[in-house]
MARRORO-872024 format. One record per atom (N, C-alpha, C, O): z, x, y; residue number from 0. Coordinates in nm, 2 decimals, padded with zeros to 4 digits. Each point is the difference from the previous one (the first is absolute). Layout:
<sites>
[[Z X Y] NUM]
...
</sites>
This chain:
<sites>
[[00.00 00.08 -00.12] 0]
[[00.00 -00.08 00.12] 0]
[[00.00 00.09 00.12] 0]
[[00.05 00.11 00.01] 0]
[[-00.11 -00.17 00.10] 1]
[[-00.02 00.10 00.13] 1]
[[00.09 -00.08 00.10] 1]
[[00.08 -00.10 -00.03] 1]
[[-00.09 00.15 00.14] 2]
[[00.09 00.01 00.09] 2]
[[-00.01 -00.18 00.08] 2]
[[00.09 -00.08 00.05] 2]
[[-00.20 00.09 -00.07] 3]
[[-00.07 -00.14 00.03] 3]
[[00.05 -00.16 -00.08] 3]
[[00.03 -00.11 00.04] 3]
[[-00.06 00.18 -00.17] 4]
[[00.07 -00.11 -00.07] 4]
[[00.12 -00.04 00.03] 4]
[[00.03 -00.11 00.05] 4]
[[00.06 00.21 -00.09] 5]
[[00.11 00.02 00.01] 5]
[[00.09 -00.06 00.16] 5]
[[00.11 -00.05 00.00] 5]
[[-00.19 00.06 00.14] 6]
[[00.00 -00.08 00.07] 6]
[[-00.01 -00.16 -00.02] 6]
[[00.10 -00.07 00.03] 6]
[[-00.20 00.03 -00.09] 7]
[[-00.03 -00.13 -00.02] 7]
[[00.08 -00.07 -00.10] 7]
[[00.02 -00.12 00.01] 7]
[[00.01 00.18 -00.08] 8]
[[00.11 -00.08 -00.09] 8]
[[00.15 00.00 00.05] 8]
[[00.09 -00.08 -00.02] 8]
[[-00.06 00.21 00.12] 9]
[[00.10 -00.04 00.06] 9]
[[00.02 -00.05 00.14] 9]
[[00.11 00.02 00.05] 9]
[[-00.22 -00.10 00.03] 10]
[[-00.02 -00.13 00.10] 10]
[[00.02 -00.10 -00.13] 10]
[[00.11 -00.05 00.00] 10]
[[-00.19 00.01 -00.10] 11]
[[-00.01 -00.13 -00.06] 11]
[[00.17 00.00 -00.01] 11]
[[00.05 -00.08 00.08] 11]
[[00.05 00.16 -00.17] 12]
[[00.06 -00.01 -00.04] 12]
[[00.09 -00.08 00.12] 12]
[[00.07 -00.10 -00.01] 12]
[[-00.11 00.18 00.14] 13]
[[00.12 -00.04 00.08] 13]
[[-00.02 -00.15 00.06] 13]
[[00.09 -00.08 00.05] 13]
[[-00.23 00.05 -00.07] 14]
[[-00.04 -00.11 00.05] 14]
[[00.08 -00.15 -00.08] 14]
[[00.03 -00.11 00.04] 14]
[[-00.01 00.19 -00.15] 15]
[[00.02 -00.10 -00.14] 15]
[[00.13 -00.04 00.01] 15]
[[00.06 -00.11 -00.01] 15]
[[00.00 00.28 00.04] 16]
[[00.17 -00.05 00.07] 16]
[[00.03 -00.07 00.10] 16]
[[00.07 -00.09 -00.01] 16]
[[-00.12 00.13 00.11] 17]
[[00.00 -00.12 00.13] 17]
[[-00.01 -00.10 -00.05] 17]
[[00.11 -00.06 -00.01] 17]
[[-00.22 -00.01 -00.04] 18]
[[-00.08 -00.13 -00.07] 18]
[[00.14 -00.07 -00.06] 18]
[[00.04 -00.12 00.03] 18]
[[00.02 00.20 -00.11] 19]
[[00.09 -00.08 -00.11] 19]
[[00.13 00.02 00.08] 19]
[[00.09 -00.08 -00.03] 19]
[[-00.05 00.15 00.11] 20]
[[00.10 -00.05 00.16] 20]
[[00.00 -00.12 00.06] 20]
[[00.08 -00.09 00.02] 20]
[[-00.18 00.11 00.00] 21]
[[-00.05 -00.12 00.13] 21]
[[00.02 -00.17 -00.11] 21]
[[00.06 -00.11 00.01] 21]
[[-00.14 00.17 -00.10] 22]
[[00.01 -00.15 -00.11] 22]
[[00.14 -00.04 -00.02] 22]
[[00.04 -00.11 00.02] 22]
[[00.03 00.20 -00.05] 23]
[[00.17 -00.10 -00.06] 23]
[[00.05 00.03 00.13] 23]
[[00.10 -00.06 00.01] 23]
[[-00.12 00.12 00.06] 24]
[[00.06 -00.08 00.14] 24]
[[-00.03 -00.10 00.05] 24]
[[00.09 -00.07 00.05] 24]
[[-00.24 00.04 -00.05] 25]
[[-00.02 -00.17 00.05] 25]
[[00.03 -00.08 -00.10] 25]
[[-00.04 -00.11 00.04] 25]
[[00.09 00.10 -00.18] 26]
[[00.02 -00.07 -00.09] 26]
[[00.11 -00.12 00.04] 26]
[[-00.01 -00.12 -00.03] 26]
[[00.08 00.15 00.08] 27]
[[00.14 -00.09 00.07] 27]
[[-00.06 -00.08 00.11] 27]
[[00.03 -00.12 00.02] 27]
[[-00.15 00.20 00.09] 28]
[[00.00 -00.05 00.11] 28]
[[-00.10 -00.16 -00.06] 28]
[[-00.01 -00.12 00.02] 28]
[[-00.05 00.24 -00.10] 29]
[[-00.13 -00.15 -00.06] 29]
[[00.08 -00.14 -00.08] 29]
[[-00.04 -00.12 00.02] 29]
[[00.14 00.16 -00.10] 30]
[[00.08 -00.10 -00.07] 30]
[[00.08 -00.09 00.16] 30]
[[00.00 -00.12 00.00] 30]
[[00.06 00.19 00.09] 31]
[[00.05 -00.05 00.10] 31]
[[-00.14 -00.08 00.07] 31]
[[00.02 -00.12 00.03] 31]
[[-00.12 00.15 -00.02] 32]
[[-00.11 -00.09 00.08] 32]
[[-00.02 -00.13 -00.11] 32]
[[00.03 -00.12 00.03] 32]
[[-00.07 00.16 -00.17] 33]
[[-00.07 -00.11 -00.05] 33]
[[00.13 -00.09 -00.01] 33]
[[-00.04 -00.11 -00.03] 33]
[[00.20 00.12 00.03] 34]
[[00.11 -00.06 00.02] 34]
[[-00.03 -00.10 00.10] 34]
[[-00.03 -00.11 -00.02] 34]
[[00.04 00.17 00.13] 35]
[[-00.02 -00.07 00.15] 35]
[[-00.16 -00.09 00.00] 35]
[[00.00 -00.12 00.03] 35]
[[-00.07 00.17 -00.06] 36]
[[-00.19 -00.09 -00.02] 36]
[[00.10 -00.10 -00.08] 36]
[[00.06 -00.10 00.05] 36]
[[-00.06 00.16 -00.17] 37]
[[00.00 -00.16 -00.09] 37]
[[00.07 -00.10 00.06] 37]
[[-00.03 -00.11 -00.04] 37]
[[00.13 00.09 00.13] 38]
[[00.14 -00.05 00.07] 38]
[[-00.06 -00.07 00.09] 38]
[[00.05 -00.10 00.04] 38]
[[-00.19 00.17 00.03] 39]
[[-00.05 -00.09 00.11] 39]
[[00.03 00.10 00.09] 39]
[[-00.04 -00.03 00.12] 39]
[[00.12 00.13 -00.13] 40]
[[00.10 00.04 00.16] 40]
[[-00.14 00.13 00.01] 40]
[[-00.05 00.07 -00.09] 40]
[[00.00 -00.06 00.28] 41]
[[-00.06 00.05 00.02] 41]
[[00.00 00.19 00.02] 41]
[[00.01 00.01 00.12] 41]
[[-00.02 00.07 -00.16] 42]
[[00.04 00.11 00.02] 42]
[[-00.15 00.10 -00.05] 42]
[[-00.09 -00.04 -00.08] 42]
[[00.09 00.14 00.14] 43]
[[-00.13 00.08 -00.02] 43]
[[00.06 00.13 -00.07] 43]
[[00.12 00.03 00.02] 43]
[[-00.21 00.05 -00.13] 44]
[[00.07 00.12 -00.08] 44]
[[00.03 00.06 00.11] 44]
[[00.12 00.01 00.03] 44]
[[-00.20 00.04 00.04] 45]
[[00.03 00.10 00.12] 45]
[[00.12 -00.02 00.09] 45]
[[00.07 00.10 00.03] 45]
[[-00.03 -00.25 00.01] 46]
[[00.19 00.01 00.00] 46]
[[00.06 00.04 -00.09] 46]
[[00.08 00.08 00.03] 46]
[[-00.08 -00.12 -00.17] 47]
[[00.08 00.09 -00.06] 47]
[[-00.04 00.10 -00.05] 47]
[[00.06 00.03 -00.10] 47]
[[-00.16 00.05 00.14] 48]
[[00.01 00.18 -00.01] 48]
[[00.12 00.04 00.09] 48]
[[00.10 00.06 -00.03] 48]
[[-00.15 -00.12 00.18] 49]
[[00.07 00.01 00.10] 49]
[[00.16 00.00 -00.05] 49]
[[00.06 00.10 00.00] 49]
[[-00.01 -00.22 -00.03] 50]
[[00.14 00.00 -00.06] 50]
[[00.07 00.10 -00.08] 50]
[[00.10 00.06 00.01] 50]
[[-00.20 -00.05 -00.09] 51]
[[00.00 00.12 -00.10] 51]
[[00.06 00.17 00.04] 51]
[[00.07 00.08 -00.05] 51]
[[-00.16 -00.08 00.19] 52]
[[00.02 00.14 00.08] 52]
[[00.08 00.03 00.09] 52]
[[00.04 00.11 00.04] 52]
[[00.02 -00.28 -00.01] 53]
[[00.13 00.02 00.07] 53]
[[00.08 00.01 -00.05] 53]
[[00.11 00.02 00.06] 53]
[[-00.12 -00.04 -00.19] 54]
[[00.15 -00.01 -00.07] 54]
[[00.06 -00.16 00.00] 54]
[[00.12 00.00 -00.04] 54]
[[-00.17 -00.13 00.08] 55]
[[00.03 -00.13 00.00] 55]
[[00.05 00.00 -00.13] 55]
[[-00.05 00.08 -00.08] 55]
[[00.15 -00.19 00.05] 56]
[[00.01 -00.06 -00.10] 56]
[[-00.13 -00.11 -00.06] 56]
[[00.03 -00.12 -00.02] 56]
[[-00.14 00.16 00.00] 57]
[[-00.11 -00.08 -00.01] 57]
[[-00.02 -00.16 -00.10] 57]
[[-00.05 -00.11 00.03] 57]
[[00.13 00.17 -00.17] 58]
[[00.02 -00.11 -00.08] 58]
[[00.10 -00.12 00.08] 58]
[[-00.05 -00.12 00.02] 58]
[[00.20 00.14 00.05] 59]
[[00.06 -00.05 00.06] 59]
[[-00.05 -00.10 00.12] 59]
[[00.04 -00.11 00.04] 59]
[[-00.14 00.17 00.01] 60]
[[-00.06 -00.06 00.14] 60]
[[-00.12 -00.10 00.00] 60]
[[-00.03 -00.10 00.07] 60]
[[-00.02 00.15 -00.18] 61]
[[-00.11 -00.08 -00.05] 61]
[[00.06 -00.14 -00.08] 61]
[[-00.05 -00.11 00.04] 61]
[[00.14 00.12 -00.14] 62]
[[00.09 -00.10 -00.11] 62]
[[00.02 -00.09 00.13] 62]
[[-00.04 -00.11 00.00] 62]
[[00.15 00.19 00.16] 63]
[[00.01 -00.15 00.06] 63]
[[-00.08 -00.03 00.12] 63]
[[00.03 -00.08 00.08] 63]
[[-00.16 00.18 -00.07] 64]
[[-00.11 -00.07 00.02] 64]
[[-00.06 -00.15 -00.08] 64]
[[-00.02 -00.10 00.06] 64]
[[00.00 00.10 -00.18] 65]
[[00.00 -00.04 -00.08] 65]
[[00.08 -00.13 -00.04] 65]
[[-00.05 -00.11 -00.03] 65]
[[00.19 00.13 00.04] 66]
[[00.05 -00.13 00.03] 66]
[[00.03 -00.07 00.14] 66]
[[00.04 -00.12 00.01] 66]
[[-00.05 00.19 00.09] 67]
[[-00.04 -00.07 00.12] 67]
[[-00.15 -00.11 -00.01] 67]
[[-00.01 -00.12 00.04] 67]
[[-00.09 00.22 -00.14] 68]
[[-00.11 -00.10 00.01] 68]
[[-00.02 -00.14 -00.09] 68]
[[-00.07 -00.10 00.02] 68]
[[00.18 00.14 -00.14] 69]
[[00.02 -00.10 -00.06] 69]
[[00.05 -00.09 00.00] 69]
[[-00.02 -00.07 -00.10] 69]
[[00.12 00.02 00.21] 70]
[[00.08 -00.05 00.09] 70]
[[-00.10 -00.07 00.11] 70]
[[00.05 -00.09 00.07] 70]
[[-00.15 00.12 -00.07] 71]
[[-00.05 -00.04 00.14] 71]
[[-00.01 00.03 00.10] 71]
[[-00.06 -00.06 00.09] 71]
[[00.13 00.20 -00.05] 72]
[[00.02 00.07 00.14] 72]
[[00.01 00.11 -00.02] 72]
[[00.10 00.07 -00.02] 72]
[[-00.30 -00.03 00.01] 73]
[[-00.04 00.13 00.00] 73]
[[00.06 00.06 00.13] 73]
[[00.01 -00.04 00.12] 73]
[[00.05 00.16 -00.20] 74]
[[00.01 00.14 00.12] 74]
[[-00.06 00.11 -00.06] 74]
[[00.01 00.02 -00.12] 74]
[[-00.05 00.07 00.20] 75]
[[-00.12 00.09 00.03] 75]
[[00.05 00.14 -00.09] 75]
[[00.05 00.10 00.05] 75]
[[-00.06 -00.11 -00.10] 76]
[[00.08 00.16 -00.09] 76]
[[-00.01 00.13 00.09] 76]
[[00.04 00.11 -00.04] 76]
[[-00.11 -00.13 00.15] 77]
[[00.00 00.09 00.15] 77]
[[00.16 -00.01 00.05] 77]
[[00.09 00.09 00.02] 77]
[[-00.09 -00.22 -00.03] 78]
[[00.17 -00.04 00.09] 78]
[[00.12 00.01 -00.10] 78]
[[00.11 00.02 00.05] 78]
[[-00.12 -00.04 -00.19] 79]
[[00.09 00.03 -00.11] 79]
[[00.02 00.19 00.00] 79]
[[00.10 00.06 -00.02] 79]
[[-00.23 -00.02 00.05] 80]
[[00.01 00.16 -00.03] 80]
[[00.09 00.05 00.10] 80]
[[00.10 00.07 -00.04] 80]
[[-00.13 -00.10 00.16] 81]
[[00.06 -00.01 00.17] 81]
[[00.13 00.00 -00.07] 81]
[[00.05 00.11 -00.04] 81]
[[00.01 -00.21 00.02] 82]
[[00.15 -00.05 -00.02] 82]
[[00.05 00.09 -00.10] 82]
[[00.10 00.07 00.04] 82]
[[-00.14 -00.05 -00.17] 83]
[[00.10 00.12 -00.08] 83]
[[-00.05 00.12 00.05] 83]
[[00.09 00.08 -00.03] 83]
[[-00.19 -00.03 00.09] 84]
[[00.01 00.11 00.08] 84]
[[00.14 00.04 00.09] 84]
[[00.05 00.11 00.01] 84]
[[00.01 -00.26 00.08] 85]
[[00.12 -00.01 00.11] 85]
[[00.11 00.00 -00.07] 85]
[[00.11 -00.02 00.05] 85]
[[-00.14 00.05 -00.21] 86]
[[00.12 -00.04 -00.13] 86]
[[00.08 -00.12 00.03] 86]
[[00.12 00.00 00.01] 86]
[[-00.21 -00.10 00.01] 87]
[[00.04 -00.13 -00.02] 87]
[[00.01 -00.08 -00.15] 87]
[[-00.11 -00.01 -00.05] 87]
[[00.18 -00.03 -00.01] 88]
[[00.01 -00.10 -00.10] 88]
[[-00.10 -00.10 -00.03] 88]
[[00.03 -00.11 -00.02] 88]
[[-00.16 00.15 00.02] 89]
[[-00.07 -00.08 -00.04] 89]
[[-00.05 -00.12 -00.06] 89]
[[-00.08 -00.09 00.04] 89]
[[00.17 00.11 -00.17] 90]
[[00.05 -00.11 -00.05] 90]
[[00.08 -00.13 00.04] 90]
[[-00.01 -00.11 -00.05] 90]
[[00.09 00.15 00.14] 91]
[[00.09 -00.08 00.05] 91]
[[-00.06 -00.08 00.10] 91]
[[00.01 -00.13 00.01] 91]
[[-00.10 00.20 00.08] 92]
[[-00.07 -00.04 00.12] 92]
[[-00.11 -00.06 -00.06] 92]
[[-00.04 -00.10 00.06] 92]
[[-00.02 00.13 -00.14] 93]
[[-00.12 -00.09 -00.10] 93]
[[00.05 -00.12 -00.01] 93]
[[-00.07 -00.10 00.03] 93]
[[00.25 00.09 -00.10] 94]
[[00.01 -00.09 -00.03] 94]
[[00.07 -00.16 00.12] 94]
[[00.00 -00.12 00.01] 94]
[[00.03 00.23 00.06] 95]
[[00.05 -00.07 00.13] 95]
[[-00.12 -00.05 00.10] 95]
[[00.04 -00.06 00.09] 95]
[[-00.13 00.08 -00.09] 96]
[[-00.12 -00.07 00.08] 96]
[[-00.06 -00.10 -00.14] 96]
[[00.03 -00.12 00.01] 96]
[[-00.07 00.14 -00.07] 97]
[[-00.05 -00.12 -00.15] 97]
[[00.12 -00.08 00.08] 97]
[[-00.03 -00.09 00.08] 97]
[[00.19 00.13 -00.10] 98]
[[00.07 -00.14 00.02] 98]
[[-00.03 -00.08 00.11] 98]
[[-00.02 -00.13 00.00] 98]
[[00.00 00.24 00.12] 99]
[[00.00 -00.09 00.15] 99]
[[-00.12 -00.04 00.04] 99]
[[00.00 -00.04 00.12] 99]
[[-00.14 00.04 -00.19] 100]
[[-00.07 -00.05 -00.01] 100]
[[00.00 -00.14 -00.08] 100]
[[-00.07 -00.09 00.05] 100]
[[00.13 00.09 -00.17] 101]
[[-00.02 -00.14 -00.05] 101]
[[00.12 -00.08 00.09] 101]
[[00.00 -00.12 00.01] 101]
[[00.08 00.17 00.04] 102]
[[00.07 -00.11 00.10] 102]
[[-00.05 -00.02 00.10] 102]
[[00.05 -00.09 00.07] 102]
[[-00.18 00.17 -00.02] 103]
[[-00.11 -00.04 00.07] 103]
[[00.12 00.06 00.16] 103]
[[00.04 -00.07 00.09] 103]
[[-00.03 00.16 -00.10] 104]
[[00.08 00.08 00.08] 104]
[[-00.11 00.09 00.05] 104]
[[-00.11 00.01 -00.06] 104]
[[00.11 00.04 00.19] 105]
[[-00.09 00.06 00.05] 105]
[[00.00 00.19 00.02] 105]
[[00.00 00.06 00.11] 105]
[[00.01 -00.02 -00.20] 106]
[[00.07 00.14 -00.02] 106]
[[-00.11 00.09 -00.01] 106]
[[-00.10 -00.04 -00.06] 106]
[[00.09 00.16 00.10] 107]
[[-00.10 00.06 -00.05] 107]
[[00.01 00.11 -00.05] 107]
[[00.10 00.05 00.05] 107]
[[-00.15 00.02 -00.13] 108]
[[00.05 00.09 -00.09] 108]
[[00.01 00.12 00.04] 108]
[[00.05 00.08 -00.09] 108]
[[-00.08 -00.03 00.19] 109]
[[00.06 00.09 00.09] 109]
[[00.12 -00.02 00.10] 109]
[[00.05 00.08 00.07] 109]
[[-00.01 -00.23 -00.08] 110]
[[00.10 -00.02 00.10] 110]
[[00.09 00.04 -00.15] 110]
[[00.02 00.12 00.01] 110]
[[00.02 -00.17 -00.10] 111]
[[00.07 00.04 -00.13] 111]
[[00.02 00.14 00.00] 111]
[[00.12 00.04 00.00] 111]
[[-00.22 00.05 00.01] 112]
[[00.01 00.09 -00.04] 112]
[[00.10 00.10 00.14] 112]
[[00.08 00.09 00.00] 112]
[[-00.15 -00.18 00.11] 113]
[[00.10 00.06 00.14] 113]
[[00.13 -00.05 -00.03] 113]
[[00.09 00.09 00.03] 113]
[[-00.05 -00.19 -00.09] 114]
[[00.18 -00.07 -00.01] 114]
[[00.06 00.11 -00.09] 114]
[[00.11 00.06 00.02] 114]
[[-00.22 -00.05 -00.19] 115]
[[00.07 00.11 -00.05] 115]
[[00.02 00.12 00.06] 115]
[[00.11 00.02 00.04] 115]
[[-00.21 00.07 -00.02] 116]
[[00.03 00.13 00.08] 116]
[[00.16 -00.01 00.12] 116]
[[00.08 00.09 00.04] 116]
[[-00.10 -00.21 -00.01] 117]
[[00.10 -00.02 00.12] 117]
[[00.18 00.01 -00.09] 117]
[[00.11 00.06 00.02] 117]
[[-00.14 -00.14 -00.09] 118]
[[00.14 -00.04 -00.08] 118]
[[00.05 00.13 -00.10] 118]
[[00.12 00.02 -00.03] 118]
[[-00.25 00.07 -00.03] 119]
[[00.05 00.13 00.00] 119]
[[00.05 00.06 00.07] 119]
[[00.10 00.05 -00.04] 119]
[[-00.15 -00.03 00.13] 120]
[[00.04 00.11 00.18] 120]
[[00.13 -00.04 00.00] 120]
[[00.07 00.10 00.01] 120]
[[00.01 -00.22 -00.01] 121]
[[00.12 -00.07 00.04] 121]
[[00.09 00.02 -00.12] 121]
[[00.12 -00.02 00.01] 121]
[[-00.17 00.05 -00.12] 122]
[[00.07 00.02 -00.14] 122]
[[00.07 00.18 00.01] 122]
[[00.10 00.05 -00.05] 122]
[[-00.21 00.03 00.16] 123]
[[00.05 00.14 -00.03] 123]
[[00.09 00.06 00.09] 123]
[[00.04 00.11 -00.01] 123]
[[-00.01 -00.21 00.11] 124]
[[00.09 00.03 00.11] 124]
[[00.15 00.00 -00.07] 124]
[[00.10 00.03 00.06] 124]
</sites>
């Protein structure tokens, strides 16, 4: 073998490695999308790469993406991301707007998320 070959099989090689990196890393992101598709709840792969690189809780944000939409009161997994980004309780605030919505309460899910952050702040004093 020449110097040449021996080049070329070690690009392929590395290409092969990258290739099978990249694949079971998007393995989760893709199981997290076709989760979210089948559900109806709107979300593009490329937000969750994004989530992915930030380090988001992705399965978490998406799940109460997800039951926000199944509920009837889609929110934006932009504004869910936003919120456990501020290490807000997600869950709780998911679950607290579903409520004040079906009591037909006029809340919005960033005013929630402003009361939590607030009632933290007042918890650390």
């Amino acid at each position: 073998m020449d110097v040449f070959q021996i080049m070329i099989m070690a690009c392929v090689g590395l290409f092969l490695v990258v290739w099978i990196v990249l694949f079971v890393s998007t393995i989760g992101v893709a199981r997290t999308w076709l989760q979210a598709f089948l559900s109806g709840t709107p979300i593009t792969f490329v937000s969750l790469i994004g989530m992915k690189l930030r380090k988001s809780d992705m399965q978490k944000i998406v799940e109460q993406c997800i039951v926000s939409t199944q509920a009837g009161f889609p929110i934006s997994c932009a504004d869910m991301e936003r919120a456990w980004l501020q290490k807000v309780d997600i869950v709780k605030v998911t679950t607290a707007y579903i409520t004040a919505r079906r009591r037909e309460q006029d809340f919005s899910f960033q005013e929630l998320v402003a009361a939590e952050l607030e009632g933290k702040s007042e918890n650390t004093f």
